[in-house]
N, C-alpha and C positions, 0 to 999 in steps of 0.2 A: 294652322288648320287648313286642309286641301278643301278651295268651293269649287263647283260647277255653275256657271249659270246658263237658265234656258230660258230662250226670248219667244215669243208664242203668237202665232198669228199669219195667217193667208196672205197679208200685207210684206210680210217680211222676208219670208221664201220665196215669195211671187217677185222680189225687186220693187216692189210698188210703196215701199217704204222703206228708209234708212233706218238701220237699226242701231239708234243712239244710247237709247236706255243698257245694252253691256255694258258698252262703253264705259259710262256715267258707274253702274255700280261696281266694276273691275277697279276703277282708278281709287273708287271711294273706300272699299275692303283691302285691295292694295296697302293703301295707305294708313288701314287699319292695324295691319300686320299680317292678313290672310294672304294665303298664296292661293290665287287662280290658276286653276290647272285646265278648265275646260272652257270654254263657252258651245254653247248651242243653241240652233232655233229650229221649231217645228211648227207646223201647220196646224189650225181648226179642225184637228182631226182626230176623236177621241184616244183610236186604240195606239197612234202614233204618238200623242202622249204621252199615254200610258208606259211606250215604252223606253222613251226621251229619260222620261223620269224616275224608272227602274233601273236604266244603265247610269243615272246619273248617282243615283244611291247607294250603289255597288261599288262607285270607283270615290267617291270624297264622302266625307262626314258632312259634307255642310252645302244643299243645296239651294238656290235663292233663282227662283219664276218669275216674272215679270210679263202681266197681257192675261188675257181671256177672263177677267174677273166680273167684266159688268154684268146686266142683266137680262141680255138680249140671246137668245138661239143657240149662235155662233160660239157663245163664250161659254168655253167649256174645262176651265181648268180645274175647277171643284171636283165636277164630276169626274176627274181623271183621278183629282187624289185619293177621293172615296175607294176606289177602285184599286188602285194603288196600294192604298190603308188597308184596305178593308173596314171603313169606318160608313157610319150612316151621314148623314147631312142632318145637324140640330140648329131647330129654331132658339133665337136668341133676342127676346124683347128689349134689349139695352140697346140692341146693335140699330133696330125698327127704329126704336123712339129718337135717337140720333139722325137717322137720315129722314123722320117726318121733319125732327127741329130745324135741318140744315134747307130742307125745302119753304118750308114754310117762313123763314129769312128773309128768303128770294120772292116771296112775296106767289107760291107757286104751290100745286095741290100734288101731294105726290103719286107717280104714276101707278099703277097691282104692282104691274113688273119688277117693280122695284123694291117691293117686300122680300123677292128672293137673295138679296143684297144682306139681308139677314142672315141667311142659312151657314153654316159654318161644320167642317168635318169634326164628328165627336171628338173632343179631348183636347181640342184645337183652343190655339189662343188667337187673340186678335190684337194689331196695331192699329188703332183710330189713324182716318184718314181726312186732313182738316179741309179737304179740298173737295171731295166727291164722296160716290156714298159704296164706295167697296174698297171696304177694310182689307188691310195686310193680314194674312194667314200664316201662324208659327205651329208645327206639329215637330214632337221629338219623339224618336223610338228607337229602342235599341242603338245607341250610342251615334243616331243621325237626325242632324236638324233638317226641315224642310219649312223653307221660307218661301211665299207666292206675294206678290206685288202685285198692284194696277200697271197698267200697260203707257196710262196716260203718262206721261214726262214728269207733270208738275207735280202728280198725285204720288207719282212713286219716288220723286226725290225727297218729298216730304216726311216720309214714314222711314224712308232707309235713313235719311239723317237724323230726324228727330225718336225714331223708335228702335229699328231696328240696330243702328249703331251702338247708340248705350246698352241695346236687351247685350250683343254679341260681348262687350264689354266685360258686361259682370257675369261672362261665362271665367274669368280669369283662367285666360293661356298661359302655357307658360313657358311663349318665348314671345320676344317685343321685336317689332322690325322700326327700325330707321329709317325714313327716307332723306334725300335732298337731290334737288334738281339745278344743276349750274345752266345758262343759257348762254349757249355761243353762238357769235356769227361773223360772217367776213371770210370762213374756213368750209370745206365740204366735209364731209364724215369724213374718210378714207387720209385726208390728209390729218384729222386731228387722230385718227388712231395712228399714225406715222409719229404723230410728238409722243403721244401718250406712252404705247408700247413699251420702249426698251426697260422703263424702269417700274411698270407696272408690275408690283406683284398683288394678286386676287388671297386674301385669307378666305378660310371656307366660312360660310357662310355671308360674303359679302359679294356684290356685284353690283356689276355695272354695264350701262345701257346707254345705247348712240338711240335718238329719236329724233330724225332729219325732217324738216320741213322746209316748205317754199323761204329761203331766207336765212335760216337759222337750223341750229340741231342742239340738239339739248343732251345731257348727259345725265343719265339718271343714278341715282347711288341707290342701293339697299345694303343693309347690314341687318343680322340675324342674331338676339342674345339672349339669355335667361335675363335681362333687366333693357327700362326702356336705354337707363342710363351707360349700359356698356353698350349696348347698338347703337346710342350718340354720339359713342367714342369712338366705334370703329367706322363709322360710317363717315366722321369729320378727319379722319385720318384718311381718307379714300379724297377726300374734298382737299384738304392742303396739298395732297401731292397732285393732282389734278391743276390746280387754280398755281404750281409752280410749274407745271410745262406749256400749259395755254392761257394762262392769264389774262393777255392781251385782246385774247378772243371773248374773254367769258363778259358779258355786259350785263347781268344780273343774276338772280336765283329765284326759286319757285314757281308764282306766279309774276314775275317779271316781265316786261312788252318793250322793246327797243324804242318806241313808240313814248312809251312809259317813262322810260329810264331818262331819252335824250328830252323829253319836254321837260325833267327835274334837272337836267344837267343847265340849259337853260334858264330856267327859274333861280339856280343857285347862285349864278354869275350874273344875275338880270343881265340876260342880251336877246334879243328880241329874232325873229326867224321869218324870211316869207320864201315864195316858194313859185319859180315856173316852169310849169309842165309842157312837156309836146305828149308821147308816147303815151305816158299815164297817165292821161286826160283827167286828172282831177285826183285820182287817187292819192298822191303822196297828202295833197292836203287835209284829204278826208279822214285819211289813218291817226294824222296829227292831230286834227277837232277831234278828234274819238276819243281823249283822253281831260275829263272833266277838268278847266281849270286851265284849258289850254289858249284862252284868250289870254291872259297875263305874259305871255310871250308870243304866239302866233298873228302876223298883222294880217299878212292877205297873202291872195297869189293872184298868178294869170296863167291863163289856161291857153298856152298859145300856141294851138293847133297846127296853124297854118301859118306858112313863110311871112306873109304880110303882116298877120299879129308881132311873129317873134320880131321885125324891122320898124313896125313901128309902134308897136306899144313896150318893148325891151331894149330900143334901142341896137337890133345885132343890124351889122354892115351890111345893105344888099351886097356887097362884093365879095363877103364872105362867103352867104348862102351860094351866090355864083358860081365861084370857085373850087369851095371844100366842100358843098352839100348841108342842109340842116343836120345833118347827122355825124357830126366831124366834131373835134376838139375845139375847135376855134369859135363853132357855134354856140358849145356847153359853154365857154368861159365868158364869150359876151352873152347869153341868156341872162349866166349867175350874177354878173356885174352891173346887167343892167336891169335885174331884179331889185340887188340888192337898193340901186339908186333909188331907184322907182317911190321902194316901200320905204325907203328910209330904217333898214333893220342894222342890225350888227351881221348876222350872216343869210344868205340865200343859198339857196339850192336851184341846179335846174337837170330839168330829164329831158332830153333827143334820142331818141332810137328808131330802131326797127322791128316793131312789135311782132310783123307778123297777121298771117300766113302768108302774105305775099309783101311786096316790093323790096326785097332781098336783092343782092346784086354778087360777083363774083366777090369784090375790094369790101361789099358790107354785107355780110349773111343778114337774114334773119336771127334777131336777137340782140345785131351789134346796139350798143347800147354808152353815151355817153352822159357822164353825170360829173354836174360842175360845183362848186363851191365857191363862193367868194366870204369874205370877210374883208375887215382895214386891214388888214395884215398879209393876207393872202389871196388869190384867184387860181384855183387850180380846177383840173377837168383827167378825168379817170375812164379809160376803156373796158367796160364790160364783153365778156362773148357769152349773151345767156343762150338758151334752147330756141324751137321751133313753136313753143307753143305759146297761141298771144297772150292767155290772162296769167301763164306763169312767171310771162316773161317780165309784165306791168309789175305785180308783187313782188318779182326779182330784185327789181329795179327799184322800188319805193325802200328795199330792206337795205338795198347797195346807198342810196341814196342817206339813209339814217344812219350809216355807220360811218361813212365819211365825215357825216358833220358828229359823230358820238368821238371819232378818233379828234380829230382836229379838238374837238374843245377839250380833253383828255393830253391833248400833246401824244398823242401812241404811234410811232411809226407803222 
C-alpha cells in the first residue's frame, strides 16, 4: 500500500524546526511493508491544508498527519479534515473523561481549552494517546485511510507504535516486505558499489540501498512477496551475496554501532582498551562510554591537547614533536604506546590531526589525520586524508579509529 505523509506546522516550513517525526513514521511503515511514496509539510494554514490533503488522497490509499492536533488557535488540522470530509466535528465524552483523568494524576485542574481535545470528525475512530490529551484520528472512505497524529515526538511515537501499527496490520495486505540492513565501514559508497556491481543481479521486486553517513554506509535490502516468508528468502539471498563481496567491511546488521560491536569484541576476549586524544578532544572516549557496560573493558584516557601533555603525560619524545610535528606518524605510535603503558590495557588507540579550519599546511592539509594503535603484539599508525570540515572530520576519525582496533582484534587485513 502507497502512504503520503504530511507534517504540519509554521515551525516546519519556516526552518524553525527539524522535521523529525517523517522521518521516525517513513522508517516505521517502511519497515511495516508500506511503500512511501510522498512525504510533505504545510503550514498553519487552513485552506493550504486542505489542499496538502486532497492531492494527498488522490495519489495513495493511505494517508498518515502528524501536528496541529492540540488545543490552541493555531492547530488546525481537524478543521481541515471536516472540510475535506465533509464531516461535522462530534463530541465524545469517553475521549473528555480520559483527559480530566490524565489531568487530574498530575495532580492539575483541566484547562475549557482542552474539552476541544474531545471533538472528533463524525465517523472517525480514535487511538488513545498515553502521553497527552490529543487522540490519533482514523477516517476510512471510499477505499482511503486517513490517519492524523500529534505533532509532539513522544505522543506520536506512541500511537503509531502501540495503535496504529497493529490497526494497519489487521488490514491483511497482501504482499509482505523484508527488510535487512548490513553496516559497513572502512569503505566510501562508490567504492563498495565497485565490489558489489559485477555480480549483482536485482529480481523484481527486490532492492537495494547505499545510506552513507559520517563513518560508515549501510546497505539496505527490501524484498517484496505474497508471504513474509518468501520475502525472508529473497531478501537473505540479496544478504549472502552481498556479505560474499564486502564481507570484510560489513561490522554488523540492523541496529548495530561500531561502537557496539568493538566494546563486545572486547568483552569476548577480555582485553581491556584506553584511549589518547589530541584532535577529538574527548570524543573517541565518549562514543565508547555511550555503550552501557562499557566499563568492563574501557580504563581511561588522556586528553592530550597540547605538545606538553602528549611529552609528558604519554610519554612522546620532545624530539619527535620537534622534528615530525604532533601530527606525524611517529607521534600516533608513541601517543598509542605510551597510552597503552600508562593505563596498563591490552590495547590503546590514539588521534593527532588537523581538524580544522585552519592550521593546515601545504605537506598537512586540513583533515590530515593520524590514528595509532598499540597492542603486545603490535604499534602501528595509519594516515587518514579526511575533508575540510572540523566536526566531520573529529567523527571521521573516532569511526577510522574503531575500525582499526575492530580489524586488528578480527585479524582482517
Amino acid at each position: 500500500m502507497d502512504v503520503e505523509i504530511v507534517t504540519i506546522g509554521d515551525e516546519i516550513v519556516n526552518g524553525l524546526k527539524v522535521d523529525t517525526n517523517s522521518a521516525y513514521i517513513a522508517e516505521r511503515l517502511s519497515g511495516a511493508g508500506f511503500n512511501v511514496k510522498y512525504i510533505t509539510s504545510v503550514g498553519d494554514n487552513l485552506p493550504e491544508m486542505e489542499e496538502a490533503f486532497r492531492l494527498a488522497l488522490k495519489r495513495v490509499p493511505l494517508v498518515v498527519t502528524t501536528g496541529g492536533l492540540g488545543p490552541t488557535d493555531d492547530d488546525l488540522t481537524k478543521r481541515a479534515i471536516v472540510k475535506v470530509f465533509k464531516r461535522n466535528l462530534i463530541f465524545h465524552d469517553e475521549i473528555l473523561e480520559q483527559i480530566k483523568a490524565r489531568f487530574a494524576a498530575r495532580g492539575m485542574e483541566m484547562p475549557p481549552a482542552s474539552q476541544n481535545q474531545a471533538l472528533l470528525p463524525q465517523g472517525a475512530s480514535f487511538f488513545s494517546n498515553q502521553h497527552g490529551s490529543a487522540v490519533g484520528i482514523c477516517l476510512s472512505e471510499q477505499g482511503r485511510i486517513f490517519i492524523s497524529l500529534p505533532g509532539v515526538p513522544l505522543e506520536m511515537k506512541q500511537i503509531l507504535s502501540e495503535e496504529v501499527l497493529p490497526y494497519l496490520a489487521g488490514l491483511h495486505l497482501k504482499q509482505a516486505t523484508s527488510f535487512a540492513i548490513l553496516r559497513t565501514t572502512g569503505i566510501g559508497e562508490s567504492r563498495l558499489a565497485e565490489l558489489i556491481k559485477p555480480g549483482l543481479k536485482l529480481q523484481p521486486g527486490v532492492r537495494l540501498a547505499y545510506l552513507p553517513s559520517h563513518g560508515s554506509v549501510s546497505l539496505r535490502v527490501a524484498a517484496n512477496d505474497e508471504t513474509r516468508e518468501a520475502a525472508d528468502a529473497r531478501a537473505q539471498e540479496l544478504v549472502r551475496y552481498l556479505e560474499k563481496c564486502v564481507g570484510k567491511y560489513i561490522f554488523g546488521t540492523g541496529e548495530d554501532t561500531l561502537e557496539g560491536v568493538v566494546g563486545q569484541l572486547l568483552l569476548d576476549n577480555d582485553k581491556t582498551l584506553s584511549v589518547a586524544e589530541s584532535c577529538t578532544g574527548g570524543q573517541l572516549g565518549m562514543i565508547i562510554t555511550g555503550i552501557p557496560g562499557s566499563s568492563n573493558y574501557f580504563v581511561g584516557g588522556c586528553l592530550a591537547y597540547a605538545n606538553e601533555v602528549k611529552i609528558e603525560q604519554l610519554g612522546v619524545p620532545a624530539e619527535v614533536i620537534e622534528s615530525q610535528g604532533a601530527v606525524s606518524e611517529e607521534c600516533a605510535l608513541a601517543m598509542a604506546e605510551g597510552c597503552r603503558k600508562r593505563f596498563n590495557t591490552d590495547y590503546a588507540l590514539s588521534v593527532t590531526g588537523i581538524a580544522g579550519p585552519n592550521g593546515g599546511t601545504e605537506d598537512k592539509p586540513v583533515g590530515t589525520t593520524y590514528i595509532g594503535l598499540s597492542s603486545a603484539h603490535t604499534t602501528i599508525a595509519q594516515l587518514y586524508r579526511f575533508g575540510k570540515d572540523r566536526a566531520v572530520n573529529r567523527t571521521r576519525a573516532v569511526y577510522a579509529a574503531l575500525e582499526l582496533l575492530r580489524r586488528d582484534i578480527l585479524d582482517i587485513d
